[in-house]
N, CA, C and O atoms as a GROMACS GRO file, in nm:
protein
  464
    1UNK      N    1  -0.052  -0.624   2.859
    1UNK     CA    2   0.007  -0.695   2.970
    1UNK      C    3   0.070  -0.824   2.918
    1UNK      O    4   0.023  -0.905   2.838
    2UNK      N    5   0.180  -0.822   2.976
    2UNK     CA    6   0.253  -0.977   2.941
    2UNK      C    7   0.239  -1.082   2.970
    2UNK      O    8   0.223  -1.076   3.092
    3UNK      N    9   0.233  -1.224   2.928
    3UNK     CA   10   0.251  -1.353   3.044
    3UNK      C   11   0.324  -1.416   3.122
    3UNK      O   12   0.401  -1.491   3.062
    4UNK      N   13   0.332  -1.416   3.216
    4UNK     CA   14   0.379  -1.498   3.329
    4UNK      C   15   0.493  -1.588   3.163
    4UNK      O   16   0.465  -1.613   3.046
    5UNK      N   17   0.593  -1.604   3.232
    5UNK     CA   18   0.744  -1.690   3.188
    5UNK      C   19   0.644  -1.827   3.213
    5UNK      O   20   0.589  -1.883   3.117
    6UNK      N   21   0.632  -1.861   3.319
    6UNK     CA   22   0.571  -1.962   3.346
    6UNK      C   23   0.448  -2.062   3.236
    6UNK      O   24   0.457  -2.183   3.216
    7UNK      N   25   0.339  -1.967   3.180
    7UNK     CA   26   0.294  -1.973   3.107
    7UNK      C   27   0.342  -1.995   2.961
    7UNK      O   28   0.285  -2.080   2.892
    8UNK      N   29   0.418  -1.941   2.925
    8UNK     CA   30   0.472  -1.898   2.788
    8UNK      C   31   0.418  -1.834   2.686
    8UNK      O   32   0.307  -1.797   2.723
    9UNK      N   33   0.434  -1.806   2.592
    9UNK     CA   34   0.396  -1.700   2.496
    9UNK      C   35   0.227  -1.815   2.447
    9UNK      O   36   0.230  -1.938   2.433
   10UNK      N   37   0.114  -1.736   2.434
   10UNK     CA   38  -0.022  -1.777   2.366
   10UNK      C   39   0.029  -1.796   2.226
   10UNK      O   40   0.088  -1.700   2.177
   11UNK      N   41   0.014  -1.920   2.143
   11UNK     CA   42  -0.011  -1.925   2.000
   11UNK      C   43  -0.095  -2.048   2.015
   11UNK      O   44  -0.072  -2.149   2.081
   12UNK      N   45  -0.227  -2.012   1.917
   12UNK     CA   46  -0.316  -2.049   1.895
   12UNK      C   47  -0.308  -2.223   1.817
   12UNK      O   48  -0.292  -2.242   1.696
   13UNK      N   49  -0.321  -2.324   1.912
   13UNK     CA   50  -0.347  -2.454   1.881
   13UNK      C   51  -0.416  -2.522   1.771
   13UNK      O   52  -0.407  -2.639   1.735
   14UNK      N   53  -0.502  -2.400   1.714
   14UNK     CA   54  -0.572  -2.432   1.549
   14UNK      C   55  -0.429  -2.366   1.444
   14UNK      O   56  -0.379  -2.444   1.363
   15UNK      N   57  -0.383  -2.249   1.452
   15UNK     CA   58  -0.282  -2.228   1.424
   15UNK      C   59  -0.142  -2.302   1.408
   15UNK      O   60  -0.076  -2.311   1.305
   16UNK      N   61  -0.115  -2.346   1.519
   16UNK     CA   62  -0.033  -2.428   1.508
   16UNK      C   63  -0.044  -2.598   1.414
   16UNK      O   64   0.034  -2.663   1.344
   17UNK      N   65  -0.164  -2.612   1.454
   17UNK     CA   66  -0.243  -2.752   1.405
   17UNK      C   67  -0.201  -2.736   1.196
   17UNK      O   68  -0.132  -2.807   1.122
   18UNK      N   69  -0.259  -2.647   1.178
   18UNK     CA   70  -0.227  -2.563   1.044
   18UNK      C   71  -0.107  -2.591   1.003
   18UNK      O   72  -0.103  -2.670   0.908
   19UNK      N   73  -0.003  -2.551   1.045
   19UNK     CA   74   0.135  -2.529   0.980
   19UNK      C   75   0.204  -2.664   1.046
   19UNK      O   76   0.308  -2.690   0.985
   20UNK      N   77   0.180  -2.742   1.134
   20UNK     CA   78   0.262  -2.879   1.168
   20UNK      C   79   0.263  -2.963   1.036
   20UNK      O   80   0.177  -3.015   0.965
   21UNK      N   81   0.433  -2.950   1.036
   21UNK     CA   82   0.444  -3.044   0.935
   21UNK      C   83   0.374  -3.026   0.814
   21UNK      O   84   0.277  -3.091   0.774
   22UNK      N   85   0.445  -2.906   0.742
   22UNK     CA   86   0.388  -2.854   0.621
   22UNK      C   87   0.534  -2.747   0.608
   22UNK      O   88   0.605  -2.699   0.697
   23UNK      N   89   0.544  -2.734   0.423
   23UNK     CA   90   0.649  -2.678   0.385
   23UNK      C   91   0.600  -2.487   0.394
   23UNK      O   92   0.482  -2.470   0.363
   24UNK      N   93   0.653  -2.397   0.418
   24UNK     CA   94   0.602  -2.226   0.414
   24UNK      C   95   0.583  -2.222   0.238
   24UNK      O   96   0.492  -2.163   0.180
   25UNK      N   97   0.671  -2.286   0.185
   25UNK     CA   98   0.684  -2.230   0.033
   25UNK      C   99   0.580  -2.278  -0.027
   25UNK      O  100   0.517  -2.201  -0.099
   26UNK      N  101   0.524  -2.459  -0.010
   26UNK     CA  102   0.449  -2.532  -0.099
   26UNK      C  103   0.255  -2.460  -0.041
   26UNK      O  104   0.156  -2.443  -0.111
   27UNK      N  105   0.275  -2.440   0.093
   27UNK     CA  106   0.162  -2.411   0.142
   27UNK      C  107   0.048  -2.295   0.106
   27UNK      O  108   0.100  -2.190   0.069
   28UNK      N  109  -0.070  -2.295   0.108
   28UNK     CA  110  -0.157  -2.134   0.103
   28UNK      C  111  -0.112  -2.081   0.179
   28UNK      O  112  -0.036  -2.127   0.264
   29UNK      N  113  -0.148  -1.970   0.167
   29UNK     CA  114  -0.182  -1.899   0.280
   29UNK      C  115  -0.324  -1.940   0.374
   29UNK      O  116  -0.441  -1.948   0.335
   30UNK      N  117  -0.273  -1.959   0.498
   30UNK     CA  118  -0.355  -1.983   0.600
   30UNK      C  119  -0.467  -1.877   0.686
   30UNK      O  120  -0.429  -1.778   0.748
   31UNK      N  121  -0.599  -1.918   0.673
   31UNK     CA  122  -0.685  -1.790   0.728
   31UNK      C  123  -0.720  -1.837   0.879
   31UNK      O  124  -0.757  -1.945   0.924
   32UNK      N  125  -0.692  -1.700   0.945
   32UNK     CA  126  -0.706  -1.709   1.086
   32UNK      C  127  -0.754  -1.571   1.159
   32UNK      O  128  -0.717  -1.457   1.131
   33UNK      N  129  -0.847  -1.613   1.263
   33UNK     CA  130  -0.927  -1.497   1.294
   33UNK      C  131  -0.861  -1.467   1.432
   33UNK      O  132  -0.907  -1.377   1.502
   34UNK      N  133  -0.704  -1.578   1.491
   34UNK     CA  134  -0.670  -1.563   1.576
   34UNK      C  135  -0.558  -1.405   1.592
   34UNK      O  136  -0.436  -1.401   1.585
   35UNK      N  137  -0.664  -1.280   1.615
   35UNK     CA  138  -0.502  -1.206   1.662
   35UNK      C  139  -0.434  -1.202   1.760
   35UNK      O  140  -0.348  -1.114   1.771
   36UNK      N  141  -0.443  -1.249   1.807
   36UNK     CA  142  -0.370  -1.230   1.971
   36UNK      C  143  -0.280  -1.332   2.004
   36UNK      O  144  -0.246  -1.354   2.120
   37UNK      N  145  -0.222  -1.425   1.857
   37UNK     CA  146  -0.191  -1.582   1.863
   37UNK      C  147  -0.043  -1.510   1.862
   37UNK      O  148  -0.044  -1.410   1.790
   38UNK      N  149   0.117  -1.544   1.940
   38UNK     CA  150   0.186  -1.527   1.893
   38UNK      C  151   0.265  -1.569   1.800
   38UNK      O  152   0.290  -1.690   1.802
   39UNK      N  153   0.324  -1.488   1.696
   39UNK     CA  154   0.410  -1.551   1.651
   39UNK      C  155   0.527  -1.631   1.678
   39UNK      O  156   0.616  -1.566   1.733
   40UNK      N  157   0.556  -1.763   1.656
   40UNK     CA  158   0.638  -1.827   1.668
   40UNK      C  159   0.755  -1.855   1.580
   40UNK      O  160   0.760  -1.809   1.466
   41UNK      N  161   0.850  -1.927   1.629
   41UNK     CA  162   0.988  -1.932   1.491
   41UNK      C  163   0.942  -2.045   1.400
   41UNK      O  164   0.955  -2.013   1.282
   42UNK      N  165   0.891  -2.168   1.417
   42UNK     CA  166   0.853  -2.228   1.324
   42UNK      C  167   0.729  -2.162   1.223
   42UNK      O  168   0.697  -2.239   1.132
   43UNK      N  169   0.653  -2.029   1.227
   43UNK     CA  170   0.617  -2.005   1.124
   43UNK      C  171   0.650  -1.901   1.051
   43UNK      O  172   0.567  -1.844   0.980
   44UNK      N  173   0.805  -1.854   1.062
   44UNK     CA  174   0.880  -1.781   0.939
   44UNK      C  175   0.821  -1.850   0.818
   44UNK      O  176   0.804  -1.970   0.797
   45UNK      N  177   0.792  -1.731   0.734
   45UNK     CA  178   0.835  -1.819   0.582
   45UNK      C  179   0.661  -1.842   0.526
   45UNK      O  180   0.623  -1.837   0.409
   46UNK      N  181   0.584  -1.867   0.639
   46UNK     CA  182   0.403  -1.877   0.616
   46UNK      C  183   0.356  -1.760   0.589
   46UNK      O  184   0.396  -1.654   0.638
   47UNK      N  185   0.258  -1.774   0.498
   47UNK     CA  186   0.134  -1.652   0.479
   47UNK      C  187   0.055  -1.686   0.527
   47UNK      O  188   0.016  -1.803   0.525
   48UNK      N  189  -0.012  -1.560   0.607
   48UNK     CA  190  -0.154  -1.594   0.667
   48UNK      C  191  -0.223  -1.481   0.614
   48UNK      O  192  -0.186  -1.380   0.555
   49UNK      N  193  -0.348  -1.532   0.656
   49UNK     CA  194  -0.527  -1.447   0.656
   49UNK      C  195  -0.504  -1.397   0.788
   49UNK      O  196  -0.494  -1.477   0.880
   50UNK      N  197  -0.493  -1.253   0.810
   50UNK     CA  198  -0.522  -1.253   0.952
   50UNK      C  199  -0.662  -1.137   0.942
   50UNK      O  200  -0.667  -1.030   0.882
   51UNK      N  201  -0.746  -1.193   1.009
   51UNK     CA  202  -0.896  -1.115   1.001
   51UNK      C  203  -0.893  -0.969   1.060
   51UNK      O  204  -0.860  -0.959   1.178
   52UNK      N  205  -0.916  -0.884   1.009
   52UNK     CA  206  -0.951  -0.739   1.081
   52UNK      C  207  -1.076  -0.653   1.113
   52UNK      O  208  -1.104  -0.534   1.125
   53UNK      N  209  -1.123  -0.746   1.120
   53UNK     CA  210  -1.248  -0.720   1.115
   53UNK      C  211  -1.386  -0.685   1.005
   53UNK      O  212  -1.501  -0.650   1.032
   54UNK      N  213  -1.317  -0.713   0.869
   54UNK     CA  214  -1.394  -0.633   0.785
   54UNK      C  215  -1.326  -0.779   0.633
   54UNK      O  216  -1.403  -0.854   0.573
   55UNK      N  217  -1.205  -0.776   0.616
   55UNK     CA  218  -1.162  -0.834   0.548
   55UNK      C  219  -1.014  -0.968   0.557
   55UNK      O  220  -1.020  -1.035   0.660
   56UNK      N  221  -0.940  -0.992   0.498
   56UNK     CA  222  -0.850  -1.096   0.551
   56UNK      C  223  -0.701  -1.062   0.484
   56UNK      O  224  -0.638  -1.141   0.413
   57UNK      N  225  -0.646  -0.900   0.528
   57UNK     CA  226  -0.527  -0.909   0.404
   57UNK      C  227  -0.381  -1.028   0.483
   57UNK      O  228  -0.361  -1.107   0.575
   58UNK      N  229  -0.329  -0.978   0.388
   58UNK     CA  230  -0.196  -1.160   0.367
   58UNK      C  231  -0.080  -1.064   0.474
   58UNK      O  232  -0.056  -0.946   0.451
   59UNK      N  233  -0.031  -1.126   0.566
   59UNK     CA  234   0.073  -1.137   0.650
   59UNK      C  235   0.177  -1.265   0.609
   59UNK      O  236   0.172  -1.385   0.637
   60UNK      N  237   0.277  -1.181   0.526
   60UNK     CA  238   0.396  -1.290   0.509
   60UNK      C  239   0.496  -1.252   0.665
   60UNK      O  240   0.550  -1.144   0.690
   61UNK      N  241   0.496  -1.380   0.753
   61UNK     CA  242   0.563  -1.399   0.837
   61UNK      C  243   0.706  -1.392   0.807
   61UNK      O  244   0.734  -1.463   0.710
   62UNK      N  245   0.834  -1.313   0.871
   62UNK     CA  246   1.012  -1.266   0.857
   62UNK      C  247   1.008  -1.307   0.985
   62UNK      O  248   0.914  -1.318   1.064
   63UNK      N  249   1.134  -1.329   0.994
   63UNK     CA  250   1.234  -1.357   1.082
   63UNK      C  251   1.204  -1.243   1.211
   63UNK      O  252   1.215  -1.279   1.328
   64UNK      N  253   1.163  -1.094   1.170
   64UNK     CA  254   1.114  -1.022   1.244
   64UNK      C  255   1.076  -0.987   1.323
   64UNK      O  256   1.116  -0.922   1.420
   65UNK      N  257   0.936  -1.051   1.273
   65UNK     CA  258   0.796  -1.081   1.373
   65UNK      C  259   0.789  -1.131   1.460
   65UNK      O  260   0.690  -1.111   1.530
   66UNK      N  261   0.899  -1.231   1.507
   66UNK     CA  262   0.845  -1.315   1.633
   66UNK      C  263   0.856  -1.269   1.750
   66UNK      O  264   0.930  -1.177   1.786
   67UNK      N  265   0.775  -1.339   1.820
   67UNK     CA  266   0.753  -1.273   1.970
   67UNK      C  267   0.633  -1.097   1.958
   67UNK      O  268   0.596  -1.023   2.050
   68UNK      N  269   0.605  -1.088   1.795
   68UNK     CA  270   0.480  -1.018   1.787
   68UNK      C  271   0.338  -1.094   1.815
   68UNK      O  272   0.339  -1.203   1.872
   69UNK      N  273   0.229  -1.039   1.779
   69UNK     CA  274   0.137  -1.047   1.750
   69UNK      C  275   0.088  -1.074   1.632
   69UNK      O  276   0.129  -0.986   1.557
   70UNK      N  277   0.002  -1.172   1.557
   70UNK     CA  278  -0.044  -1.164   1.429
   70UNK      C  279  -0.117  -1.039   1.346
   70UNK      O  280  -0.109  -0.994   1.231
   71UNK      N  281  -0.207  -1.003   1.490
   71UNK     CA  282  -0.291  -0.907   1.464
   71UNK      C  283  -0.249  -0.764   1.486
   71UNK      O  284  -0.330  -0.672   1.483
   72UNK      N  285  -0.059  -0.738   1.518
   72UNK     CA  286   0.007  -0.637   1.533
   72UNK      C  287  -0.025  -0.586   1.359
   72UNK      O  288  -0.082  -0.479   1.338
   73UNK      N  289   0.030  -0.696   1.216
   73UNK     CA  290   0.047  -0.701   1.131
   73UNK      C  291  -0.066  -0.661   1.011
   73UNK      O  292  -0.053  -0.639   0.891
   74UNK      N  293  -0.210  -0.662   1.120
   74UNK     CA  294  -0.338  -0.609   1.011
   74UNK      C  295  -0.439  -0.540   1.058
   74UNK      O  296  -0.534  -0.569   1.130
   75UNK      N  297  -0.390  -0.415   0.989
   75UNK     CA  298  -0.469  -0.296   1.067
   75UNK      C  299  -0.586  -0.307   1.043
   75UNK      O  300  -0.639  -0.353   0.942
   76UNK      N  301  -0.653  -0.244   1.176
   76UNK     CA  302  -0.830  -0.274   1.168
   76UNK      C  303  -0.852  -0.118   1.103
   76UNK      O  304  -0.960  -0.115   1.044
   77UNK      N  305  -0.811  -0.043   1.101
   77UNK     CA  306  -0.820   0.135   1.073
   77UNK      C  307  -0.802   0.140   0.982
   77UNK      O  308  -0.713   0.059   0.956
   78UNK      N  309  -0.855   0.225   0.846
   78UNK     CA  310  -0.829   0.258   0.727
   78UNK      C  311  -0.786   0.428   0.694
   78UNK      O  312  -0.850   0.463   0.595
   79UNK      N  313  -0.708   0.526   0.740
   79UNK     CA  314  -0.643   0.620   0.715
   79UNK      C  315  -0.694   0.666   0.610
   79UNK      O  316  -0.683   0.591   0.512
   80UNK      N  317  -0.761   0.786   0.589
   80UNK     CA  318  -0.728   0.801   0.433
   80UNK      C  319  -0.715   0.958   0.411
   80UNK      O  320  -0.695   0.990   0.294
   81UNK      N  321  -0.723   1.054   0.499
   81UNK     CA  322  -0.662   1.189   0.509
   81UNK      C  323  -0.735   1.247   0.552
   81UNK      O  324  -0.857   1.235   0.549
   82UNK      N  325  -0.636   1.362   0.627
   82UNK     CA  326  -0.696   1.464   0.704
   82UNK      C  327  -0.746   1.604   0.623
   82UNK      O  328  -0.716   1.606   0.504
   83UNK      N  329  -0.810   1.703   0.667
   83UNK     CA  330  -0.872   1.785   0.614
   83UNK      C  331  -1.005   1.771   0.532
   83UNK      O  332  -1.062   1.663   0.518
   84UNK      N  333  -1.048   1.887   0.480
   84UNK     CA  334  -1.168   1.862   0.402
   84UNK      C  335  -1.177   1.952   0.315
   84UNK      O  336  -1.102   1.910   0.227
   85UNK      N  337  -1.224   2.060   0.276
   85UNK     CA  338  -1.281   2.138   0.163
   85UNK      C  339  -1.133   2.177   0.130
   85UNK      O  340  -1.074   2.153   0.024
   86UNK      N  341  -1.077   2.253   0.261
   86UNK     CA  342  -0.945   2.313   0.228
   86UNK      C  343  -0.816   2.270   0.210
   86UNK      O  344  -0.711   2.327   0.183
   87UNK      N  345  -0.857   2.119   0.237
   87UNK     CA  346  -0.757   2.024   0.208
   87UNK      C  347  -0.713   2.002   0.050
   87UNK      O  348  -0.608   2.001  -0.013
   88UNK      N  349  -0.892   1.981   0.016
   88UNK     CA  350  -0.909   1.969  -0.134
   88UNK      C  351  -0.872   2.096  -0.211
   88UNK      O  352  -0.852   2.092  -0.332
   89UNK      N  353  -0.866   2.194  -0.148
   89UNK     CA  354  -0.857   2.298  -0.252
   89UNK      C  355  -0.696   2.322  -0.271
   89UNK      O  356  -0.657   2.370  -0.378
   90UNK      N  357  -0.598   2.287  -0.164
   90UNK     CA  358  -0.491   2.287  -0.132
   90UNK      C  359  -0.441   2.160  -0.266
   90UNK      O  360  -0.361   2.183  -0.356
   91UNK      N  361  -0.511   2.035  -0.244
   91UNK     CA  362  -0.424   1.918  -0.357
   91UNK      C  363  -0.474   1.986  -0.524
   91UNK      O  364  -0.422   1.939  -0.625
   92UNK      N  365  -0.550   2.068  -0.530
   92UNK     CA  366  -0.596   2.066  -0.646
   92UNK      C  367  -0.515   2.207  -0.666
   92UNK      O  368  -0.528   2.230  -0.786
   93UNK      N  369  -0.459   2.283  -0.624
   93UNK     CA  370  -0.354   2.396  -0.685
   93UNK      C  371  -0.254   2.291  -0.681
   93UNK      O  372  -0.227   2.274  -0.800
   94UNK      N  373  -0.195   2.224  -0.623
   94UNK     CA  374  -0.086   2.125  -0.646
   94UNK      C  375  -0.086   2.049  -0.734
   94UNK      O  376   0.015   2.069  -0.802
   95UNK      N  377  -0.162   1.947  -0.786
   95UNK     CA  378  -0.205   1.899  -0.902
   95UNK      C  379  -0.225   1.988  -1.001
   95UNK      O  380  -0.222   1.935  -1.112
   96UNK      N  381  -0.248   2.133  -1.001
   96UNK     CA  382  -0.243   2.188  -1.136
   96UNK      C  383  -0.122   2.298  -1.183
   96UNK      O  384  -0.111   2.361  -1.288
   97UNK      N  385  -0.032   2.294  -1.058
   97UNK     CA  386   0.112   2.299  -1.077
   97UNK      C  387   0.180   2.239  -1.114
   97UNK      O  388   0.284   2.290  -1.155
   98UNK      N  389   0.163   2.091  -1.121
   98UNK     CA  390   0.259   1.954  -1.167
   98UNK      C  391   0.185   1.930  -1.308
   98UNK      O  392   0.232   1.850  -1.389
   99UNK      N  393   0.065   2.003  -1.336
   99UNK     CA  394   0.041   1.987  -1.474
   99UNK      C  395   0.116   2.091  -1.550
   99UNK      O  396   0.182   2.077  -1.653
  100UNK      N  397   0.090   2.211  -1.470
  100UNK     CA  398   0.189   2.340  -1.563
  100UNK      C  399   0.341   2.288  -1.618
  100UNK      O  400   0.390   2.270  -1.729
  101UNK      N  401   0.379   2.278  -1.503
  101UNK     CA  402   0.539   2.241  -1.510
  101UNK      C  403   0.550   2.132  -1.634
  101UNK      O  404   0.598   2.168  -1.741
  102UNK      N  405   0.508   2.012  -1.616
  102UNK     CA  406   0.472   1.923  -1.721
  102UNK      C  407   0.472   1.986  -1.856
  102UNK      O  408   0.576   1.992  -1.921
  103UNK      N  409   0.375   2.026  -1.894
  103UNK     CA  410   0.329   2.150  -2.027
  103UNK      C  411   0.465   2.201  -2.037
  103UNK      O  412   0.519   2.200  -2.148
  104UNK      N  413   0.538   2.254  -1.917
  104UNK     CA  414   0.659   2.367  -1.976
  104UNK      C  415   0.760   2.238  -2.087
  104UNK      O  416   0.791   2.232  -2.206
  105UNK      N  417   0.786   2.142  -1.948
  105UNK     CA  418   0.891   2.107  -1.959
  105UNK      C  419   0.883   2.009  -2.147
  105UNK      O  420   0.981   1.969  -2.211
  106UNK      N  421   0.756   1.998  -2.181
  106UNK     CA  422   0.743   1.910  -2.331
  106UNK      C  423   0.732   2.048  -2.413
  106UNK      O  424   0.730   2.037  -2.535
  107UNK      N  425   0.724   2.168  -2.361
  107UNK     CA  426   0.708   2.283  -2.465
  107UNK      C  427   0.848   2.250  -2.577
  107UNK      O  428   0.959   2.209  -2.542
  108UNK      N  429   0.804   2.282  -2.717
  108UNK     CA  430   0.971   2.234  -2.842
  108UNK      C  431   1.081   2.344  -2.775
  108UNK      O  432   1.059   2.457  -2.730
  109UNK      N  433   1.190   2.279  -2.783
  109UNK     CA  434   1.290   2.386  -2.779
  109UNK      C  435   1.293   2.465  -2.902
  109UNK      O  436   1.378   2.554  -2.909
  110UNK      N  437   1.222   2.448  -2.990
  110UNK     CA  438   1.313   2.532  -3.135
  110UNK      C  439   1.210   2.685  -3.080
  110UNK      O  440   1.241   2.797  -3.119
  111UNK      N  441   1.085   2.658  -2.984
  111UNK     CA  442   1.042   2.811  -2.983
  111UNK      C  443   1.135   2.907  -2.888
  111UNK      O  444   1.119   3.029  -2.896
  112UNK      N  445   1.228   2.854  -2.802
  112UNK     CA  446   1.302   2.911  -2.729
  112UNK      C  447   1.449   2.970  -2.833
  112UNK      O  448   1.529   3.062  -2.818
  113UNK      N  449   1.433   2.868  -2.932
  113UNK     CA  450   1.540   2.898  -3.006
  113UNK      C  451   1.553   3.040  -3.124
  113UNK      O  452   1.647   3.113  -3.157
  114UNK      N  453   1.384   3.029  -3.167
  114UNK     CA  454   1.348   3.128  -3.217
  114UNK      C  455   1.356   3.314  -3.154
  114UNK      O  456   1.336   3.425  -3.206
  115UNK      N  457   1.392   3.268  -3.032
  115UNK     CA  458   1.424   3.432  -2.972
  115UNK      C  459   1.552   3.486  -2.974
  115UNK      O  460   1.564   3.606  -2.947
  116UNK      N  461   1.661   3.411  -3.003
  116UNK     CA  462   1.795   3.445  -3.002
  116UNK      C  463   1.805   3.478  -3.156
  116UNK      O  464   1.913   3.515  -3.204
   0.00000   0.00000   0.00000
């Protein structure tokens, strides 16, 4: 849900407190557990900590982002693949096709040469 015009966009007053009057280039990166803070145009150019619950990876703020979310930028979910036995049995004929091929392709030419 959006805010009221009236209101204006939420960015977080410790956040802001942070980057007033400070250069993006000379600065750390800034750690903040605020996600829900919006991004604003004065902090193009900043790195932040944005917390996900588990760890703090780096959000370099673009021209992009604004009018996002901080916490659009650091996923709380870690992906790491679907399937299971038959998944595995599926990458491991694949992996030992890209080894074959490999093997062919360093085989010497002079044994190919030897058949003519």
């Amino acid at each position: 849900m959006t805010r009221s015009v009236k209101n204006g966009p939420y960015v977080d007053p410790r956040v802001k407190k942070k980057i007033a009057g400070k250069r993006a280039d000379k600065t750390p990166p800034i750690k903040t557990w605020s996600r829900a803070s919006t991004i604003a145009p004065e902090m193009v150019g900043f790195k932040f900590l944005v917390h996900n619950g588990k760890d703090f990876p780096e959000v370099l703020v673009s021209e992009e982002m604004v009018g996002h979310r901080l916490g659009e930028f650091s996923q709380t979910r870690k992906f790491i693949r679907h399937g299971g036995k038959m998944q595995k049995e599926l990458e491991m004929k694949k992996k030992e096709g890209e080894i074959a091929s490999a093997q062919a392709a360093k085989a010497p030419p002079a044994a190919a040469g030897a058949k003519k």
